[in-house]
C-alpha positions in Angstrom: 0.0 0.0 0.0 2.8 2.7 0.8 5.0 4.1 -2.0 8.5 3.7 -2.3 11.0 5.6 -3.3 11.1 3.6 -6.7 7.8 4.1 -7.1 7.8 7.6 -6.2 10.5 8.4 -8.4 8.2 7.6 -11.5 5.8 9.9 -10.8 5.9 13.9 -11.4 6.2 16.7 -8.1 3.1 17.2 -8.0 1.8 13.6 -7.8 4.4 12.7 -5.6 3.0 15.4 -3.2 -0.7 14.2 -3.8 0.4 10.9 -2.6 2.4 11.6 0.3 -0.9 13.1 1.4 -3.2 10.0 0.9 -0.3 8.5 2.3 -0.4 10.5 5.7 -4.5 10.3 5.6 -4.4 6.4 4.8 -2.1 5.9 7.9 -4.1 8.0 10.1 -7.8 6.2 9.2 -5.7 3.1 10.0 -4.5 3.9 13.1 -7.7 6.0 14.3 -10.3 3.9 12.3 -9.4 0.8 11.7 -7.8 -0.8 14.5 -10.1 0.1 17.3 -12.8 -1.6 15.2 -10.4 -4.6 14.4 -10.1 -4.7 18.2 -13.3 -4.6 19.0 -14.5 -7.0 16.1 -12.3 -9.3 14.7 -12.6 -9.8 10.6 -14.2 -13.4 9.6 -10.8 -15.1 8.2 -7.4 -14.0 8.0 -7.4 -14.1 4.3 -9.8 -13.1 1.9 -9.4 -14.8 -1.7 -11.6 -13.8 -5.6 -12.9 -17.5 -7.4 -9.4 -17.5 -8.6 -8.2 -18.0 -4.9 -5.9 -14.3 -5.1 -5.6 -12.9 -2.4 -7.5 -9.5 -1.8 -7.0 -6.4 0.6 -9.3 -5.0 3.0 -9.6 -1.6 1.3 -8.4 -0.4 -2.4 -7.1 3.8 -2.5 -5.5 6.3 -4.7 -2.4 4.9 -3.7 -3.1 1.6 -5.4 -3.6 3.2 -9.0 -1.2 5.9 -8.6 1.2 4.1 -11.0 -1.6 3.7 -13.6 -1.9 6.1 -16.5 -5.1 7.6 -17.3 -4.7 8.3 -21.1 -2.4 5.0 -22.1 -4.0 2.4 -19.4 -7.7 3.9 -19.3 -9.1 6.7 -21.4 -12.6 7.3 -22.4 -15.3 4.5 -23.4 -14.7 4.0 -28.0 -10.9 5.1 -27.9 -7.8 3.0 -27.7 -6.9 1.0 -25.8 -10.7 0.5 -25.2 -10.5 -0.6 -21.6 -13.7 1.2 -20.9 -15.9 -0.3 -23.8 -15.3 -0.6 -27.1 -18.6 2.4 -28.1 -18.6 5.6 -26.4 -22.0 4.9 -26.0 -22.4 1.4 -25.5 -26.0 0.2 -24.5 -26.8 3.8 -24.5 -27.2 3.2 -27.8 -27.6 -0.5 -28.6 -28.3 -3.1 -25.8 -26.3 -6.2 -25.8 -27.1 -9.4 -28.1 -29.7 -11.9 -26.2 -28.4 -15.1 -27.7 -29.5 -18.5 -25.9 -27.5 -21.2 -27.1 -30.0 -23.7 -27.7 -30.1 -27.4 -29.6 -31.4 -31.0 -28.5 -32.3 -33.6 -30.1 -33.6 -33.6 -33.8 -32.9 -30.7 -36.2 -36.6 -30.1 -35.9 -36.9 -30.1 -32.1 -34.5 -27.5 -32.5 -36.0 -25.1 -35.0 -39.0 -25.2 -32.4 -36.9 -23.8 -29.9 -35.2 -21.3 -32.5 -38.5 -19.9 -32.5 -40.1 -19.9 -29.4 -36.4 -18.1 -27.8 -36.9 -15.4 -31.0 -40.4 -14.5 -29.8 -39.8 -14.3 -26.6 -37.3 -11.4 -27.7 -34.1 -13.2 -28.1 -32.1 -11.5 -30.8 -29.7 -13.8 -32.2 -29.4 -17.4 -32.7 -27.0 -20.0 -31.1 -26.7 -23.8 -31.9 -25.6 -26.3 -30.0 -24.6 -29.9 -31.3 -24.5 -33.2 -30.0 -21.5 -35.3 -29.3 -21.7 -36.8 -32.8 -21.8 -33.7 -34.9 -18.7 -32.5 -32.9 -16.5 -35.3 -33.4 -17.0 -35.2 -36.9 -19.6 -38.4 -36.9 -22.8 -38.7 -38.8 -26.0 -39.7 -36.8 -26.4 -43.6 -37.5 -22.6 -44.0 -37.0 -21.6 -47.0 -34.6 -19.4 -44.7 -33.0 -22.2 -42.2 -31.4 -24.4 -45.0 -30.3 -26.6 -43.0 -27.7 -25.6 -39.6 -28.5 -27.9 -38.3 -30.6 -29.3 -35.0 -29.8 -28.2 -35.5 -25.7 -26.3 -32.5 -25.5 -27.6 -30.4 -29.0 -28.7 -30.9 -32.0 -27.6 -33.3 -34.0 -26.5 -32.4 -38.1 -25.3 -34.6 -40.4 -26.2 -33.2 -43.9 -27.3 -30.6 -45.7 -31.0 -31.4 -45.2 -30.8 -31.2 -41.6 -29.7 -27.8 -41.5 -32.3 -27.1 -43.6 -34.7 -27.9 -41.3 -32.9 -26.6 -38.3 -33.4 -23.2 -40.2 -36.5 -23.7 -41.8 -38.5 -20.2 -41.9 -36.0 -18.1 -40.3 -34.5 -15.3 -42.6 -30.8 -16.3 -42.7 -30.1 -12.5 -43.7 -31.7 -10.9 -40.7 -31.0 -13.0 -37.9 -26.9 -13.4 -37.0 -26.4 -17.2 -35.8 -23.7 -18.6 -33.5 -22.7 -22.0 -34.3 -20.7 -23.6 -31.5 -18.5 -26.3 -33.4 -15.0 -26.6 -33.7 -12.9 -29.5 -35.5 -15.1 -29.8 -38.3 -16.7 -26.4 -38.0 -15.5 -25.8 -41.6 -17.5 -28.4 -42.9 -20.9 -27.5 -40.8 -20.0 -23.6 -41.9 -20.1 -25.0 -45.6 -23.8 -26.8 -44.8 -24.6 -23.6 -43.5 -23.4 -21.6 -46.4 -25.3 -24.1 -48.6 -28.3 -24.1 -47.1 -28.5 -20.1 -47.1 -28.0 -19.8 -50.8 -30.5 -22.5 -51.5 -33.1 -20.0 -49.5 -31.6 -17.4 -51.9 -29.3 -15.9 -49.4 -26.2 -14.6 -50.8 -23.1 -15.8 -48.8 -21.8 -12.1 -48.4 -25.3 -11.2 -47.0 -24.7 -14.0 -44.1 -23.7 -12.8 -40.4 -22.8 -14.7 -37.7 -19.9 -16.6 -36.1 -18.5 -20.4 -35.7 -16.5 -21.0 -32.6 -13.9 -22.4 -34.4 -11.3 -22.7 -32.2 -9.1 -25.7 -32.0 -6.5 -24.9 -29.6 -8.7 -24.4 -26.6 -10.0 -28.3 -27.4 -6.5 -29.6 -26.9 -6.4 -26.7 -24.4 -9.3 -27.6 -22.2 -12.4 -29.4 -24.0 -10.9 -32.4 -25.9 -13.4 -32.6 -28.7 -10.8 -32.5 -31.7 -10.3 -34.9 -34.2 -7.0 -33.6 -36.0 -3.3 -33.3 -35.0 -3.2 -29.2 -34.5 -0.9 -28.8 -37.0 -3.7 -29.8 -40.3 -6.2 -28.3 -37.6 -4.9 -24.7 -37.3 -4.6 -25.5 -41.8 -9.0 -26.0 -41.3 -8.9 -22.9 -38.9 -6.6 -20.5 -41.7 -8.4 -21.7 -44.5 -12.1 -20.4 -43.1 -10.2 -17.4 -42.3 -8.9 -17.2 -45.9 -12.3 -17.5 -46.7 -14.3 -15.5 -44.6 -11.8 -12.6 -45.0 -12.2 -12.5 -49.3 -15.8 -13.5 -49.2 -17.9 -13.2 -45.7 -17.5 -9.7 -44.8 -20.0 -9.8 -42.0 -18.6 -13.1 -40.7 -16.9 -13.8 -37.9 -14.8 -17.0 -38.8 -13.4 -17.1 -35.0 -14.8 -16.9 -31.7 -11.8 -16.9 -29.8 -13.2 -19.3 -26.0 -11.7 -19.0 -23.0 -15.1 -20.0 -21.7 -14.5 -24.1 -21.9 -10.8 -23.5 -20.6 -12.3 -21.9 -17.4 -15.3 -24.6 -17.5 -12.3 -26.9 -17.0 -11.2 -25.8 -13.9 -8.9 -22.4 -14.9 -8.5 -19.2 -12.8 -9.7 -15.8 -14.4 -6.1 -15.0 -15.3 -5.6 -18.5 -16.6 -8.8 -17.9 -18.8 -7.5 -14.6 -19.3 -4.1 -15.2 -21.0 -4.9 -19.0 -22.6 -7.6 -17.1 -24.6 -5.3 -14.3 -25.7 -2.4 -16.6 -26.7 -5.0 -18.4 -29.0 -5.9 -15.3 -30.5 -2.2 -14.6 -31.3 -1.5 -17.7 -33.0 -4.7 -17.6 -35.1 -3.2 -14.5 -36.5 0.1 -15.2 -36.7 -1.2 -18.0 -38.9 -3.6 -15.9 -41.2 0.0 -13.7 -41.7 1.7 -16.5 -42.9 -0.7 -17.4 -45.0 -0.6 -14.2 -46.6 -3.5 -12.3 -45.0 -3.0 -8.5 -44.2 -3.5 -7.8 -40.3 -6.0 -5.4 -41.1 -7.8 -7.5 -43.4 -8.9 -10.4 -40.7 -9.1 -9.1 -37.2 -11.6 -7.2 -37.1 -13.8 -10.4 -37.2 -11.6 -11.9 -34.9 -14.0 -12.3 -31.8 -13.9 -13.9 -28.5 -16.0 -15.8 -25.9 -15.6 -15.3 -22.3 -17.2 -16.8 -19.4 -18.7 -15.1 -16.6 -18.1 -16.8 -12.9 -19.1 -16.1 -9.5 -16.6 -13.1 -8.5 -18.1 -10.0 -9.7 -15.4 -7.8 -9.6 -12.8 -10.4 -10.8 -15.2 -11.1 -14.2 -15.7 -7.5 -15.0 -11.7 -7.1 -14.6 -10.9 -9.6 -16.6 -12.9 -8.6 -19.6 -11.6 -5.1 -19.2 -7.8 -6.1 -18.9 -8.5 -8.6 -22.3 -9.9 -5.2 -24.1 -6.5 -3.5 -23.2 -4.0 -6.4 -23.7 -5.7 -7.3 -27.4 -6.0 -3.4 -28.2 -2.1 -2.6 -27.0 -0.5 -6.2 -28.9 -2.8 -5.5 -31.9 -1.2 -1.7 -32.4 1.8 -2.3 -31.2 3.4 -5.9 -31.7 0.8 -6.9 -35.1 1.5 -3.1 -36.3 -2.7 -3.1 -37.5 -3.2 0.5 -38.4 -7.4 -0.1 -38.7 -9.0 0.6 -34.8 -11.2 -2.0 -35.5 -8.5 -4.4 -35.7 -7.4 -3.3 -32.1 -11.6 -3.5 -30.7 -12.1 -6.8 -28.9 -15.8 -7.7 -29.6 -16.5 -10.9 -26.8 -20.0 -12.9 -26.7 -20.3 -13.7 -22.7 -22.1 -16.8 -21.4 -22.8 -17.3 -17.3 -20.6 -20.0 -15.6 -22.2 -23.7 -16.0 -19.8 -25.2 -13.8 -20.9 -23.3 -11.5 -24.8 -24.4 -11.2 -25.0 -27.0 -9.0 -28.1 -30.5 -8.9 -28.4 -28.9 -5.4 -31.1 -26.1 -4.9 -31.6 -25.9 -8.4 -33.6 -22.5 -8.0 -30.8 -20.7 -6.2 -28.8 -20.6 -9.8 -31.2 -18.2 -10.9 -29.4 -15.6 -7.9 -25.9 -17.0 -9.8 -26.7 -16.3 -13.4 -28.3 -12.8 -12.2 -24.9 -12.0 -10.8 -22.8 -13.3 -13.0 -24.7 -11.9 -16.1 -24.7 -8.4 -14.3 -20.7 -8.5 -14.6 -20.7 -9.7 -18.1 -22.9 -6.6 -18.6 -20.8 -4.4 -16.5 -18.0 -5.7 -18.1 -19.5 -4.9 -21.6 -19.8 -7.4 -23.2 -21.3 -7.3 -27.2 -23.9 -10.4 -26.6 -24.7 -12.6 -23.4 -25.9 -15.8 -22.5 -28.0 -16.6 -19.4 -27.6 -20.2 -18.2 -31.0 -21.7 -17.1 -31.5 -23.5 -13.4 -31.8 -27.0 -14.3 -28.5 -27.3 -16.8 -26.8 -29.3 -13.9 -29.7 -31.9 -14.4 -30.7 -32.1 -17.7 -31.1 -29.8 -20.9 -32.9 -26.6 -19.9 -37.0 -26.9 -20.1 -38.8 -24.2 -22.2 -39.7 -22.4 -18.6 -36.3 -22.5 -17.4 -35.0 -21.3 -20.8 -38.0 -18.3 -20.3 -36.5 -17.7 -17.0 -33.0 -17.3 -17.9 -33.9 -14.9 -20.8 -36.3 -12.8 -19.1 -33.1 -12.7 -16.5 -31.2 -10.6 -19.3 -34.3 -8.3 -19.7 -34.6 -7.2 -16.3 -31.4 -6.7 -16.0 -31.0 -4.1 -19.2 -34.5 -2.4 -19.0 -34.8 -2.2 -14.8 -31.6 -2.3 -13.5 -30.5 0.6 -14.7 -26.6 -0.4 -15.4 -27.2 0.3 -19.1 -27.5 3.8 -18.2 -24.0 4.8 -17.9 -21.4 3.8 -19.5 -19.1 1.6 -17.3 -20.4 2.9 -14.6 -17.6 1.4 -12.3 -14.5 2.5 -14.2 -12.3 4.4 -11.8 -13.0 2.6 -8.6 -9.7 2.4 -7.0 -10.4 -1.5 -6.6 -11.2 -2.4 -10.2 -8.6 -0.8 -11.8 -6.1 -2.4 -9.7 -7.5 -5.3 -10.2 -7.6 -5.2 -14.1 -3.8 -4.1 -13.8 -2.6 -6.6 -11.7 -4.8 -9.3 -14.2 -2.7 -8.0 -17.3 0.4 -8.3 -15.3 -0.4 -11.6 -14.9 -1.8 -12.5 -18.1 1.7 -11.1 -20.0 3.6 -13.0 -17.3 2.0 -16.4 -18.3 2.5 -15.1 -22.1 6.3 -14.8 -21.6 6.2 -18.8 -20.4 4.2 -20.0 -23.7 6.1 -18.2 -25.8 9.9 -20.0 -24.0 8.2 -23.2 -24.5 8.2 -22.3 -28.3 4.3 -20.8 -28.4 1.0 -22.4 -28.4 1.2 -25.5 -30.3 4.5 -26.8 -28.4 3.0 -25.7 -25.3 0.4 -27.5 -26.0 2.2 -31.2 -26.8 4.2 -30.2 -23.8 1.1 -30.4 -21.5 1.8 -27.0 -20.0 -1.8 -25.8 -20.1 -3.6 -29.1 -19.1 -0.5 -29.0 -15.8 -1.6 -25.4 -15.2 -5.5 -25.6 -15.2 -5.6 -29.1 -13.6 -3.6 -27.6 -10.7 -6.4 -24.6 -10.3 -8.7 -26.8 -10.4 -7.4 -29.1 -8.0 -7.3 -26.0 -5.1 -10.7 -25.1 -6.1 -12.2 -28.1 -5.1 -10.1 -28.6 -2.4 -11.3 -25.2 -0.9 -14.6 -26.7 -1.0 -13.7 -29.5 0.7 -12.3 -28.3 3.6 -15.0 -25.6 3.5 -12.2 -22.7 3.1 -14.9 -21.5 0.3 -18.6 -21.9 0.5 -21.2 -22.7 -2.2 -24.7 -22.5 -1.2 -26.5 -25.4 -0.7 -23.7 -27.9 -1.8 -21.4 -27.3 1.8 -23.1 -24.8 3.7 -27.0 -24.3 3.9 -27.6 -27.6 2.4 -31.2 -28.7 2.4 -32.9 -32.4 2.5 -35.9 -31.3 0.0 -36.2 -33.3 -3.3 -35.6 -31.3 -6.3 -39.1 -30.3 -8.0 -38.3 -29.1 -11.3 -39.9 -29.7 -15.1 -37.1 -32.0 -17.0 -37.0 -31.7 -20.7 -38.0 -34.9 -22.3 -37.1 -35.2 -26.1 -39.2 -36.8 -28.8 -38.3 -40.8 -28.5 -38.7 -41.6 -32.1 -36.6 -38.5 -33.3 -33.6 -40.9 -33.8 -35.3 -43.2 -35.8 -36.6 -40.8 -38.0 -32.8 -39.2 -38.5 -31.2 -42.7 -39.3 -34.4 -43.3 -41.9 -33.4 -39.7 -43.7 -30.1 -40.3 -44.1 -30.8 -43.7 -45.2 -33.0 -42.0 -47.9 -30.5 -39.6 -48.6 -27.6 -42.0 -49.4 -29.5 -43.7 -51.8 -31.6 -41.1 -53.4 -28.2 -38.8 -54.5 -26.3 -38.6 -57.5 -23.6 -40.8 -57.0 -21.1 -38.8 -59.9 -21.4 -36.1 -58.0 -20.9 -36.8 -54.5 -18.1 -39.3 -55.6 -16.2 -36.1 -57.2 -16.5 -33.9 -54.6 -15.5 -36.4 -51.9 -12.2 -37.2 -54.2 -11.8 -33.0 -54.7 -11.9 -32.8 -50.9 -8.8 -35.4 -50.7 -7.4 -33.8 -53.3 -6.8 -30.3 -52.1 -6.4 -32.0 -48.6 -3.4 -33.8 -49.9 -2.3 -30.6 -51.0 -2.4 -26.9 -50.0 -5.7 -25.1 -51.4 -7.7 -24.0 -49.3 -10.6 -26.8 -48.6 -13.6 -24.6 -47.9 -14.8 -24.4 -51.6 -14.7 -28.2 -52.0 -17.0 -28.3 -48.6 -19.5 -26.4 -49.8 -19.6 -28.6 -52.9 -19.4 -31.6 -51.1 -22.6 -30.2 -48.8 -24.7 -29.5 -52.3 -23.8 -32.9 -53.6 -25.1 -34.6 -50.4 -22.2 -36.0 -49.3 -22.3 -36.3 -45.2 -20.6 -34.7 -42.2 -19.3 -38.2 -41.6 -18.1 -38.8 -44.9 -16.2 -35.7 -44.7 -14.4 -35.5 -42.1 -13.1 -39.3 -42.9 -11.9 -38.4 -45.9 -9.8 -36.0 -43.6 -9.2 -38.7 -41.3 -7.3 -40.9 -43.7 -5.1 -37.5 -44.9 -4.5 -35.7 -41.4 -4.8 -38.9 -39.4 -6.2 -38.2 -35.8 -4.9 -37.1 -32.6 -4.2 -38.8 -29.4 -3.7 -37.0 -26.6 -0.4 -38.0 -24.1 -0.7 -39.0 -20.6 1.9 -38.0 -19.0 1.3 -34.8 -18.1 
């Protein structure tokens, strides 16, 4: 808390002065103040930690962001480097994105639920896939015996995203698609389908997740070695970039590294190290800076420790905003504007109390929010039980509502920048995150980082202490060890439509047969073709997708060029 004389000798007379007095008037509310009342009433544990287990002060003052610079660390809301928001107006002018991420069971069930969330006022799509679809496996396959549509929707073929997207305007509504490994392939299905509905491909807006380091990272649902993987990745970049302007080819997740057990930081500078490589790859490949970042886009997750989230977001702005200028040399300012989608922490829902995750997605949403974020999320109550009901789903959304139309945190525009604890706080976070950059990069960056087990080591061990804390009940969470309750849970359960598996296996039955074989023979041998070689692949997808070849067929074709990965166990 008191300055130095290093310290001191970075700051001007003046300031110097200032702080000498906040120094004298800190020293006197702590010997006046403070420890009479410490005296008389003890504090309720000698250390207080964030979700991340870092240690926190009692109190945050001037003294604590003396050494921060107003213009270069902070500056106004819409100007570099963007810590305060990336519009000077922010939900001022336009409220953040509702997107649900919805999907279960049948393509179908799904569109059902596209357009119940839409009129309820959601206003923008997100699709989740099942297990299958992920991993690169059509429907009927042996391999995802029991999977289909448990935890999304499940898409094997051009017709089904037909009907997932039958009767919604693919040119007015943005869609999320969270899919990774063979996200090129499902983005060519999607592609396809829009143009057969007489949507022009540069009229299309919306994102895929694909991003495959944070699967070997955190999430293990890749298919690929990463080397042909980040080839997938650069190529939709490519292609997005000369083709999709309203695209964004990458959402950037920290949100599945901190669902596997990460700190904030941790989250923090995994995501931003991804980011870094994705670009250095579309540079090598030829791209201009300028030319792909601005639809660069990330996807954060919003945990339990309200201060700690909103820091986080706002040191991410910063670090991307200062590397982009500085260290990538982009000269456009929306190349240095990170744009984030937020979604509320599902780990954290617990079987227990079901209702009282309602009070945790509130909160949790409220710092995404505060933390100004360009689309959000809500989590619904039952997730830790099943897929969320319709009423839950209701719930969650109407959560989002109340928050920007009765709140009144969309009033002002971060309404907390300047508080002497936050902006310590979002310092200290890109110290930390630049720190844990300078270990990826001795390790030889991402991708040898990653065969070196350095990031499973680091978030294993974070998770570890986490649960541990529970445990020993060093950190509470309601209703699972402290105010636990004996009540049976009494909550709707979504039940999917038991024949909508049968009815998926008999369409693609039908579709096998009923296709022109010349044509889906070609474009499977065109895909091995330019696999085999370097042009870029998402051409020969789209193809492929119009000539009825599957998602299952595709990705096997890339199975027997790329091979698959295995992860090691010995870290």
């Amino acid at each position: 808390m008191p300055i130095d004389g290093t310290d001191a000798g970075k700051l001007g007379k003046s300031e110097v002065h200032m702080d000498s007095d906040h120094q004298k008037a800190y020293e006197k509310w702590k010997k006046e103040i403070l420890e009479p009342a410490l005296a008389k009433h003890p504090e309720r544990r000698e250390e207080f930690i964030t979700t991340s287990s870092q240690k926190v002060d009692r109190l945050y003052t001037p003294l604590d962001t003396a050494h921060i610079d107003f213009p270069q660390d902070i500056s106004y809301p819409g100007e570099f480097p963007y810590t305060r928001g990336i519009h000077s107006t922010m939900y001022r002018g336009r409220l953040w994105t509702m997107r649900m991420f919805a999907g279960f069971g049948s393509a179908g069930e799904t569109n059902e639920r596209f357009k119940y969330l839409l009129k309820q006022g959601q206003t923008g799509l997100s699709t989740a896939f099942d297990l299958p679809t992920l991993y690169g496996y059509d429907s009927d396959s042996s391999f995802a015996a029991g999977e289909f549509g448990e935890c999304g929707v499940g898409v094997s073929s051009l017709e089904d995203m037909s009907i997932l997207f039958n009767d919604i305007p693919l040119d007015k509504v943005t869609t999320s698609m969270t899919i990774n490994s063979p996200a090129a392939m499902v983005w060519a299905m999607y592609i396809a389908n829009a143009e057969n509905q007489g949507v022009p491909k540069s009229k299309l807006g919306g994102t895929i997740q694909n991003d495959i380091l944070k699967e070997y990272i955190a999430q293990k649902e890749y298919i690929f070695p990463p080397h042909p993987s980040m080839r997938l990745v650069t190529d939709t970049v490519e292609y997005g970039t000369k083709n999709m302007p309203r695209w964004n080819t990458i959402s950037i997740s920290g949100y599945h590294i901190r669902e596997a057990g990460s700190t904030a930081v941790q989250e923090l500078a995994f995501t931003l190290a991804d980011g870094y490589a994705y670009a250095d790859w579309a540079i090598e490949r030829g791209l201009n800076v300028d030319e792909f970042a601005p639809r660069f886009s990330f996807f954060f997750n919003a945990h339990n420790d309200f201060f700690e989230e909103i820091a986080k977001y706002r040191a991410a702005r910063r670090i991307w905003a200062k590397d982009m200028r500085y260290k990538y040399g982009a000269k456009d300012p929306r190349s240095w504007t990170l744009r984030f989608h937020t979604q509320t922490a599902g780990c954290s829902l617990t079987a227990q109390q079901p209702e009282i995750n309602i009070v945790r997605v509130a909160i949790q949403a409220m710092a995404g929010v505060m933390g100004g974020t360009q689309s959000l999320h809500t989590d619904s109550m039952d997730e830790a039980l099943a897929l969320p009901s319709e009423k839950a789903v209701q719930i969650a959304l109407r959560t989002q509502q109340v928050i920007a139309h009765e709140s009144g945190v969309a009033n002002v525009v971060d309404p907390l920048g300047g508080s002497y604890y936050l902006e310590w706080l979002t310092d200290d976070m890109e110290r930390q995150a630049r720190d844990y950059f300078d270990r990826i990069d001795s390790l030889g960056g991402v991708v040898p980082a990653i065969e070196k087990g350095f990031f499973q080591k680091e978030i294993a061990a974070a998770s570890y202490k986490y649960q541990k804390e529970i445990d020993n009940k060093e950190r509470v969470v309601v209703g699972v060890n402290e105010y636990t309750s004996d009540e049976s849970v009494e909550i709707p359960i979504l039940e999917m439509d038991p024949e909508g598996f049968d009815r998926q296996c008999a369409r693609l039955k039908k579709l096998r047969a009923s296709r022109d074989k010349g044509k889906f023979e070609a474009s499977i041998r065109a895909i091995e073709k330019a696999a085999e070689g370097d042009d870029n692949l998402m051409p020969h997808f789209i193809e492929a997708a119009k000539a009825k070849a599957t998602l299952g067929e595709m990705c096997d074709v890339l199975r027997g060029v790329f091979g698959e990965y295995r992860e090691g166990s010995d870290f």
